[in-house]
PASEBA-1860 file (N, C-alpha, C; in nm, 3 decimals):
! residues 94
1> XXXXXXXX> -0.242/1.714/-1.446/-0.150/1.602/-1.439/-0.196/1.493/-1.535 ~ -0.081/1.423/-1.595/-0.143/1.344/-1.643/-0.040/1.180/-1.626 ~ -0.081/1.093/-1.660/0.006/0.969/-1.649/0.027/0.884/-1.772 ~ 0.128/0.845/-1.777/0.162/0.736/-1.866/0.176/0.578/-1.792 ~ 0.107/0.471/-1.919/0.099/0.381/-1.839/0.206/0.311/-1.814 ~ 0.358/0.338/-1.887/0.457/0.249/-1.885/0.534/0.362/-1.732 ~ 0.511/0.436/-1.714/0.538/0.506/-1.589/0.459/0.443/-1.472 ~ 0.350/0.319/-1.467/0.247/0.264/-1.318/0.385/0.115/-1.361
9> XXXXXXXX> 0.385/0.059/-1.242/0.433/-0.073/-1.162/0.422/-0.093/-1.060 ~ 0.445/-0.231/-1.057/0.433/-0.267/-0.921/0.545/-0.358/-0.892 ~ 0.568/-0.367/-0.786/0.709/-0.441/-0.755/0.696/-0.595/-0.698 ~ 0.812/-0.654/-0.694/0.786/-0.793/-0.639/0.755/-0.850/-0.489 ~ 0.669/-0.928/-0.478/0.637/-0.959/-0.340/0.741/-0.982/-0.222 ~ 0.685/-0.907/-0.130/0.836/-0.950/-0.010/0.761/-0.991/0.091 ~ 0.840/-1.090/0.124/0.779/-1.142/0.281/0.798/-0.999/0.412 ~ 0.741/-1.047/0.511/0.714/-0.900/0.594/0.644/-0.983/0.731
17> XXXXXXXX> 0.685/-0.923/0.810/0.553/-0.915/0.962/0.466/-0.792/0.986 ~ 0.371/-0.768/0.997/0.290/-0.720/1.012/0.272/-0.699/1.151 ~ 0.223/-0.584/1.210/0.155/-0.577/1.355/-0.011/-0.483/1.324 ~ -0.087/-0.518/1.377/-0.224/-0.511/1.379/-0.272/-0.503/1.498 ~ -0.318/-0.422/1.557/-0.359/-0.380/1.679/-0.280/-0.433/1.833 ~ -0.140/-0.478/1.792/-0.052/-0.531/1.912/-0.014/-0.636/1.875 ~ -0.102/-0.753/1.720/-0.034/-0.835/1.682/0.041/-0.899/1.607 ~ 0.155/-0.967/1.602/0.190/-0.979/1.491/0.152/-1.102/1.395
25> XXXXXXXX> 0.151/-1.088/1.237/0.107/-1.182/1.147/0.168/-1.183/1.027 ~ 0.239/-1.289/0.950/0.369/-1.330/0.853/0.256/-1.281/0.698 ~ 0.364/-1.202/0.674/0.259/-1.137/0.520/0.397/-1.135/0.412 ~ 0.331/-1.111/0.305/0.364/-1.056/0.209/0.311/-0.908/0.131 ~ 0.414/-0.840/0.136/0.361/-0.704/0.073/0.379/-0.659/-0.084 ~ 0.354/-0.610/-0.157/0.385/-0.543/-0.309/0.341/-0.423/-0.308 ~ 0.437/-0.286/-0.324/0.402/-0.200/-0.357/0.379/-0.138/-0.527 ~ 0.269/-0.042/-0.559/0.240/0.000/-0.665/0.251/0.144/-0.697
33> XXXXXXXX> 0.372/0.149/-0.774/0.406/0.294/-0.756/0.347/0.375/-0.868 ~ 0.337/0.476/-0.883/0.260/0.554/-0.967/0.362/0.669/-1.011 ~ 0.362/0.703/-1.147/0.439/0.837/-1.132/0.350/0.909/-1.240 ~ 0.303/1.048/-1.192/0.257/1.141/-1.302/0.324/1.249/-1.326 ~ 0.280/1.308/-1.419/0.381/1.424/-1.487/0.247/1.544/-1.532 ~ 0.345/1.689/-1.489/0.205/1.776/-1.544/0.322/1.915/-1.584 ~ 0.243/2.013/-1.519/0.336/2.147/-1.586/0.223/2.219/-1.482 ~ 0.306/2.333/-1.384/0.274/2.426/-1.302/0.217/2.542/-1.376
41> XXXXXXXX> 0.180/2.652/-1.358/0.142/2.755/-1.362/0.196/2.841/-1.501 ~ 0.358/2.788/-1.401/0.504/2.860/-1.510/0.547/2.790/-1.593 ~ 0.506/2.665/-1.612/0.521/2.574/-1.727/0.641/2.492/-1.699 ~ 0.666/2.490/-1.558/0.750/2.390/-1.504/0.715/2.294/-1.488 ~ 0.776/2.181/-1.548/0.764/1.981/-1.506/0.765/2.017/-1.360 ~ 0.647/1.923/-1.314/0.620/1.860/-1.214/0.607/1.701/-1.210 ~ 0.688/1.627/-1.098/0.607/1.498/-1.142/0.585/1.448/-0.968 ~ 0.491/1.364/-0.993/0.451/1.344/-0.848/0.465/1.109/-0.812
49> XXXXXXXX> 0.520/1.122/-0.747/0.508/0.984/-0.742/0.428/0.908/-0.610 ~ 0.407/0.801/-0.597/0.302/0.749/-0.525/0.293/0.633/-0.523 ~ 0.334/0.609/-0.365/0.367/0.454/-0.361/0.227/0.366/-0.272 ~ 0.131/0.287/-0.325/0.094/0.204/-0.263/0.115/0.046/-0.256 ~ 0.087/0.063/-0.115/0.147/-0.078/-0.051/-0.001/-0.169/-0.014 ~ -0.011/-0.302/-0.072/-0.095/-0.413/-0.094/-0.054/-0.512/-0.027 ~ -0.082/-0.533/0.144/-0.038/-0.662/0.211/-0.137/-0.747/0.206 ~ -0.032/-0.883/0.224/-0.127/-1.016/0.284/-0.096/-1.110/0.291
57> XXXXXXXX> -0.192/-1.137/0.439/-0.172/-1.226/0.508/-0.161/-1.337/0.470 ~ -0.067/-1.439/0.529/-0.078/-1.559/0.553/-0.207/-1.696/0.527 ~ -0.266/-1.598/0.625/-0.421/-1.704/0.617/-0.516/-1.561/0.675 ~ -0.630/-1.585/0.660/-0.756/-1.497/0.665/-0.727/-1.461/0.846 ~ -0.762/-1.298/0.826/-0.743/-1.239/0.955/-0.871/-1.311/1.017 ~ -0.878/-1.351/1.167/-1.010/-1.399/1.269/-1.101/-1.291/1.264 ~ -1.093/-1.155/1.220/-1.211/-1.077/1.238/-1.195/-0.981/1.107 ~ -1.320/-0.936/1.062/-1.297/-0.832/0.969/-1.342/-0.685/1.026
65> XXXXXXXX> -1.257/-0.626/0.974/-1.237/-0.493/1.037/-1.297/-0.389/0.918 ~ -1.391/-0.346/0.982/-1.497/-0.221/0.883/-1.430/-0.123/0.865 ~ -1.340/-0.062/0.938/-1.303/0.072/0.967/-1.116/0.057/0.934 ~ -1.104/0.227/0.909/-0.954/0.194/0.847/-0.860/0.148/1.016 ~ -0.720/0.099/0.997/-0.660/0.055/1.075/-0.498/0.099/1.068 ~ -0.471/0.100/1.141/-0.265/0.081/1.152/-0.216/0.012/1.076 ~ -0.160/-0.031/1.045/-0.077/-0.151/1.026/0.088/-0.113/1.028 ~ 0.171/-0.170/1.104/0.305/-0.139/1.112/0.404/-0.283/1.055
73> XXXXXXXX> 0.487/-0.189/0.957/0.525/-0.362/0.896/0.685/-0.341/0.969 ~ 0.764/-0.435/0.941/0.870/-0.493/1.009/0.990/-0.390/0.951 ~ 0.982/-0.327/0.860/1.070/-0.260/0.772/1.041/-0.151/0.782 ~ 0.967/-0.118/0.901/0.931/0.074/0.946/0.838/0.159/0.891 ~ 0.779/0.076/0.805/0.665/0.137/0.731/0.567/0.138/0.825 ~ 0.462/0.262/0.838/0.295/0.280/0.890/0.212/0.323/0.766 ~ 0.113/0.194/0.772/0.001/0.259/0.681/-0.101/0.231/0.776 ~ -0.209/0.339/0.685/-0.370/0.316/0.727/-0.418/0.234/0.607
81> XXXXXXXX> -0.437/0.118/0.650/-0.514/0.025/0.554/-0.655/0.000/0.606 ~ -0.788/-0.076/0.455/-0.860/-0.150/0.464/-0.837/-0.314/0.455 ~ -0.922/-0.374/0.479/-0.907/-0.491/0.470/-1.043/-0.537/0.391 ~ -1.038/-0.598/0.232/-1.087/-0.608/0.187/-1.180/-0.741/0.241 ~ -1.275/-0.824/0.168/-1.367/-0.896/0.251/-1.315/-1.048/0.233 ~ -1.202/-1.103/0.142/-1.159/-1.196/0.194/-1.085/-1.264/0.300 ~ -1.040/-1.113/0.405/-0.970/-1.038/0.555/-0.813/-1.091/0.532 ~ -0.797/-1.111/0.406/-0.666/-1.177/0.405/-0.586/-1.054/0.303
89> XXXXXX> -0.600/-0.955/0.250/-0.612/-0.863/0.153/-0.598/-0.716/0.235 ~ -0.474/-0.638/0.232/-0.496/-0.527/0.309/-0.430/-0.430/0.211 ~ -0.542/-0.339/0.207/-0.510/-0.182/0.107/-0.479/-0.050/0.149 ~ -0.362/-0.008/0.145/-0.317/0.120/0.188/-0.351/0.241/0.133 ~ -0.398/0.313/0.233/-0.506/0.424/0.214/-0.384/0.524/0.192 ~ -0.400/0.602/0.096/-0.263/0.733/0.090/-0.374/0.872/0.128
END
């Protein structure tokens, strides 16, 4: 596989609610989509795309969380995110 870089973006920020272990918290999300392109076996185009999603919070989460987590946003999405160490920063694990 390989990628081109005018094929990576990322999209514009949207406001969102978030739920986090039962609670909810006012975010903004941007997803970063990826698309690569390769050739199978039989020399068929393949292309694979890949969306990650980059929330955050409002103001700094009260605890930082070591371990991956839920996160359910308002628009039906589930990811397993980290939460990077400013706890305000959440990265979706694909």
């Amino acid at each position: 596989m390989f990628v081109r870089t005018e094929r990576e973006y990322d999209t514009t920020y949207k406001k969102c609610i978030i739920e986090i272990d039962g609670a909810s918290y006012p975010a903004t999300f941007q997803e970063h989509r990826l698309v690569s392109e390769g050739f199978d076996i039989n020399g068929n185009m393949l292309v694979n795309y890949t969306t990650i999603r980059k929330y955050v919070l409002g103001k700094p989460h009260f605890l930082f969380k070591t371990n991956l987590f839920e996160v359910l946003c308002d628009d039906g999405h589930k990811s397993m995110c980290y939460m990077t160490e400013n706890k305000k920063t959440l990265i979706e694990v694909n």
